[in-house]
Phi, psi and omega in degrees: 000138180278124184333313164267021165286324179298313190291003171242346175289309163334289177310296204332306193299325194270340143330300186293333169312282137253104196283340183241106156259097199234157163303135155284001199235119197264160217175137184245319234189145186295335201270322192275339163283318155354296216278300177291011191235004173252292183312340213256004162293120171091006170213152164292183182267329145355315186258352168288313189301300208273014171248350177272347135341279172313301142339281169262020160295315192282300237224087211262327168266194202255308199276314158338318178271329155288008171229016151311145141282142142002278203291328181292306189305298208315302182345298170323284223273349176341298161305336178287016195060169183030029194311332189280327173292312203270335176263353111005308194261303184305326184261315158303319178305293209307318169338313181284316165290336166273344179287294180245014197223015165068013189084337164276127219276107203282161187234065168193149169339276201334303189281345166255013145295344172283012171300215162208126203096339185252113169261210178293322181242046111309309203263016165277278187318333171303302178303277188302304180308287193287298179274352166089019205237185194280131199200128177227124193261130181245098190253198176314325210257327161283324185286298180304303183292341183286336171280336182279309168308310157123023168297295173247181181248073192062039175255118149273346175286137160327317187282334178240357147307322200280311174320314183275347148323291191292009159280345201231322188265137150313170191269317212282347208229037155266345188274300156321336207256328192273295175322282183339285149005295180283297210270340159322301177289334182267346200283295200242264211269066171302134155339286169303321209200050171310119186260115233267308188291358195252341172296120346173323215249332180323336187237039144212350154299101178351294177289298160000276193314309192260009173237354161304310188297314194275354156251045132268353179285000000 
Protein backbone atom coordinates (compact mmCIF):
# COMPACT_ATOMS: atom_id res chain seq x y z
CA UNK A 1 0.00 0.00 0.00
CA UNK A 2 1.31 3.41 -0.81
CA UNK A 3 1.73 6.05 1.69
CA UNK A 4 -1.07 7.75 0.28
CA UNK A 5 -3.47 4.77 0.03
CA UNK A 6 -2.59 4.62 3.71
CA UNK A 7 -3.19 8.32 4.56
CA UNK A 8 -6.65 7.86 3.03
CA UNK A 9 -7.57 4.61 4.49
CA UNK A 10 -6.54 6.18 7.75
CA UNK A 11 -8.70 9.18 7.59
CA UNK A 12 -11.62 6.56 6.35
CA UNK A 13 -11.07 4.68 9.67
CA UNK A 14 -10.85 7.36 11.91
CA UNK A 15 -13.83 9.15 10.70
CA UNK A 16 -15.75 6.27 11.47
CA UNK A 17 -14.26 6.40 14.55
CA UNK A 18 -14.56 9.66 15.57
CA UNK A 19 -17.17 11.36 13.68
CA UNK A 20 -17.08 14.92 15.67
CA UNK A 21 -13.57 16.20 15.09
CA UNK A 22 -13.46 19.16 17.13
CA UNK A 23 -10.35 21.48 19.09
CA UNK A 24 -10.14 20.20 22.55
CA UNK A 25 -9.44 23.74 23.66
CA UNK A 26 -12.45 25.96 24.45
CA UNK A 27 -12.41 29.17 22.93
CA UNK A 28 -15.66 31.80 21.78
CA UNK A 29 -13.50 34.16 19.73
CA UNK A 30 -10.46 33.92 17.30
CA UNK A 31 -8.05 35.77 19.90
CA UNK A 32 -9.07 33.43 22.57
CA UNK A 33 -8.01 30.33 20.50
CA UNK A 34 -4.42 32.33 19.96
CA UNK A 35 -4.49 32.78 23.78
CA UNK A 36 -5.25 29.19 24.28
CA UNK A 37 -2.83 27.26 21.95
CA UNK A 38 -0.04 29.31 23.62
CA UNK A 39 -0.68 28.38 26.82
CA UNK A 40 -1.37 25.03 26.21
CA UNK A 41 2.57 24.24 25.10
CA UNK A 42 4.15 22.12 27.80
CA UNK A 43 0.84 21.80 28.94
CA UNK A 44 -2.74 20.23 28.79
CA UNK A 45 -5.47 21.24 27.19
CA UNK A 46 -7.19 20.40 30.25
CA UNK A 47 -5.45 22.35 32.20
CA UNK A 48 -5.67 25.60 29.81
CA UNK A 49 -9.60 24.95 29.90
CA UNK A 50 -9.56 25.38 33.13
CA UNK A 51 -7.57 28.70 33.30
CA UNK A 52 -8.47 30.50 30.56
CA UNK A 53 -11.85 31.03 32.45
CA UNK A 54 -10.16 32.68 34.99
CA UNK A 55 -8.51 34.74 32.50
CA UNK A 56 -11.14 36.63 30.71
CA UNK A 57 -13.29 36.82 33.68
CA UNK A 58 -10.52 39.78 34.50
CA UNK A 59 -9.51 40.84 31.21
CA UNK A 60 -13.28 39.69 28.82
CA UNK A 61 -11.94 41.52 25.63
CA UNK A 62 -8.88 41.42 22.93
CA UNK A 63 -8.23 45.09 23.95
CA UNK A 64 -8.66 44.55 27.84
CA UNK A 65 -6.24 41.92 27.67
CA UNK A 66 -3.82 44.20 25.65
CA UNK A 67 -3.72 46.64 27.97
CA UNK A 68 -3.38 44.23 30.62
CA UNK A 69 0.02 44.09 32.54
CA UNK A 70 2.47 41.75 31.69
CA UNK A 71 3.01 40.70 35.49
CA UNK A 72 -1.04 40.43 35.81
CA UNK A 73 -1.72 38.02 32.63
CA UNK A 74 1.66 36.09 34.31
CA UNK A 75 -0.65 35.29 37.56
CA UNK A 76 -3.10 33.86 35.68
CA UNK A 77 -1.49 31.99 33.52
CA UNK A 78 1.20 30.50 35.87
CA UNK A 79 -0.33 27.08 36.47
CA UNK A 80 0.24 26.06 32.49
CA UNK A 81 3.63 26.60 33.24
CA UNK A 82 6.48 29.04 31.78
CA UNK A 83 3.78 31.58 32.48
CA UNK A 84 6.50 34.68 32.28
CA UNK A 85 7.24 33.77 28.20
CA UNK A 86 3.82 32.87 27.43
CA UNK A 87 2.36 35.87 28.99
CA UNK A 88 4.85 38.01 27.23
CA UNK A 89 3.73 36.91 24.07
CA UNK A 90 0.13 36.70 24.83
CA UNK A 91 0.33 40.63 25.56
CA UNK A 92 2.12 41.16 22.63
CA UNK A 93 0.23 39.23 20.34
CA UNK A 94 -3.04 40.93 21.38
CA UNK A 95 -1.06 44.49 21.09
CA UNK A 96 -0.32 43.80 18.08
CA UNK A 97 -3.76 42.51 16.92
CA UNK A 98 -5.42 45.82 18.11
CA UNK A 99 -2.72 47.82 17.00
CA UNK A 100 -2.46 46.95 13.48
CA UNK A 101 -4.66 44.50 12.52
CA UNK A 102 -7.92 46.39 13.84
CA UNK A 103 -8.78 43.53 16.69
CA UNK A 104 -8.97 41.17 14.16
CA UNK A 105 -7.17 38.00 13.84
CA UNK A 106 -5.81 37.28 9.81
CA UNK A 107 -6.56 34.79 8.21
CA UNK A 108 -3.67 33.66 6.41
CA UNK A 109 -0.09 31.82 7.03
CA UNK A 110 2.25 34.94 6.29
CA UNK A 111 0.17 37.50 8.62
CA UNK A 112 -0.24 35.31 11.25
CA UNK A 113 3.08 33.89 11.92
CA UNK A 114 3.84 37.96 12.25
CA UNK A 115 2.23 37.25 15.62
CA UNK A 116 4.42 37.02 18.35
CA UNK A 117 4.17 33.53 19.82
CA UNK A 118 2.58 31.88 16.93
CA UNK A 119 3.83 29.52 15.13
CA UNK A 120 3.01 27.17 12.24
CA UNK A 121 0.94 24.89 14.20
CA UNK A 122 -0.92 27.70 16.03
CA UNK A 123 -1.68 29.61 12.89
CA UNK A 124 -2.63 26.16 11.29
CA UNK A 125 -5.02 25.13 14.07
CA UNK A 126 -6.52 29.04 13.24
CA UNK A 127 -6.70 28.76 9.94
CA UNK A 128 -8.12 25.55 9.64
CA UNK A 129 -10.66 25.87 13.18
CA UNK A 130 -11.64 29.31 12.78
CA UNK A 131 -11.89 30.27 8.72
CA UNK A 132 -12.42 26.82 7.38
CA UNK A 133 -9.80 26.92 4.72
CA UNK A 134 -6.75 23.58 4.77
CA UNK A 135 -4.65 23.27 7.48
CA UNK A 136 -2.63 20.45 9.05
CA UNK A 137 -1.78 20.72 12.53
CA UNK A 138 1.46 18.62 13.70
CA UNK A 139 1.23 18.68 17.45
CA UNK A 140 2.75 15.53 19.35
CA UNK A 141 0.08 13.30 19.16
CA UNK A 142 0.33 13.64 15.06
CA UNK A 143 3.87 13.44 14.48
CA UNK A 144 3.87 10.36 16.93
CA UNK A 145 1.15 8.34 14.90
CA UNK A 146 2.00 9.48 12.06
CA UNK A 147 5.39 7.76 12.74
CA UNK A 148 4.07 4.99 14.26
CA UNK A 149 1.54 4.16 11.15
CA UNK A 150 4.38 4.51 8.77
CA UNK A 151 3.08 7.61 7.28
CA UNK A 152 6.54 9.18 7.55
CA UNK A 153 9.51 7.93 8.30
CA UNK A 154 11.24 8.78 11.73
CA UNK A 155 10.69 12.51 10.86
CA UNK A 156 10.04 14.63 14.18
CA UNK A 157 10.16 18.26 13.57
CA UNK A 158 6.63 19.48 13.07
CA UNK A 159 7.63 21.52 9.40
CA UNK A 160 8.66 18.48 7.86
CA UNK A 161 5.90 16.29 9.12
CA UNK A 162 3.35 18.76 8.32
CA UNK A 163 5.09 19.07 4.92
CA UNK A 164 4.89 15.46 4.13
CA UNK A 165 1.23 15.45 4.81
CA UNK A 166 0.22 17.70 2.72
CA UNK A 167 1.52 15.17 0.07
CA UNK A 168 -0.47 12.17 1.01
CA UNK A 169 -3.81 14.08 2.83
CA UNK A 170 -6.77 16.05 0.94
CA UNK A 171 -6.67 19.61 1.76
CA UNK A 172 -10.18 19.57 2.60
CA UNK A 173 -9.89 16.50 5.36
CA UNK A 174 -6.42 17.74 7.26
CA UNK A 175 -7.79 19.82 9.97
CA UNK A 176 -9.91 17.09 10.94
CA UNK A 177 -7.81 14.27 10.35
CA UNK A 178 -5.19 16.13 12.94
CA UNK A 179 -8.31 16.33 15.85
CA UNK A 180 -8.76 13.00 15.19
CA UNK A 181 -5.51 12.37 15.86
CA UNK A 182 -5.24 14.10 19.19
CA UNK A 183 -8.37 11.98 20.62
CA UNK A 184 -6.78 8.91 19.14
CA UNK A 185 -3.65 9.48 20.89
CA UNK A 186 -5.32 10.12 24.04
CA UNK A 187 -7.79 7.62 23.76
CA UNK A 188 -6.26 4.40 22.29
CA UNK A 189 -2.63 4.72 20.99
CA UNK A 190 -1.35 6.17 24.36
CA UNK A 191 2.00 7.23 24.48
CA UNK A 192 3.41 4.90 27.40
CA UNK A 193 0.72 2.27 26.52
CA UNK A 194 -0.24 1.76 23.33
CA UNK A 195 -3.22 -0.01 23.10
CA UNK A 196 -2.69 -2.15 19.63
CA UNK A 197 -5.46 -4.73 20.15
CA UNK A 198 -8.40 -2.45 20.64
CA UNK A 199 -7.23 0.15 17.51
CA UNK A 200 -9.14 0.66 14.36
CA UNK A 201 -5.84 0.85 12.56
CA UNK A 202 -4.05 -2.27 13.69
CA UNK A 203 -3.83 -4.09 10.57
CA UNK A 204 -2.45 -1.27 8.65
CA UNK A 205 -0.25 0.50 11.18
CA UNK A 206 3.23 -0.08 10.66
CA UNK A 207 4.21 -0.34 14.48
CA UNK A 208 0.39 -2.63 14.84
CA UNK A 209 1.58 -5.03 12.11
CA UNK A 210 4.75 -5.43 13.15
CA UNK A 211 4.10 -6.04 16.55
CA UNK A 212 1.23 -8.64 15.43
CA UNK A 213 3.95 -10.65 13.82
CA UNK A 214 6.49 -10.92 16.60
CA UNK A 215 3.66 -12.62 18.83
CA UNK A 216 3.03 -14.97 16.45
CA UNK A 217 6.43 -16.23 16.75
Amino acid sequence: MTKKKLALEVIKRLKKEYPDAVCTLAYDKAWQLLVSVRLAAQCTDKRVDMITPLLYEKYPTLEALADAPVERIEEIVRPCGLGNSKARDISACMKMLRDEYGGKVPDSMEELLKLPGVGRKSANLVLGDVYGKPAIVTDTHCIRLCNLIGLVDNIKEPAKVEKELWKLVPPEEGNALCHRFVTHGREVCVARRPDCDRCCLKDICKTGVSKAKEIKK
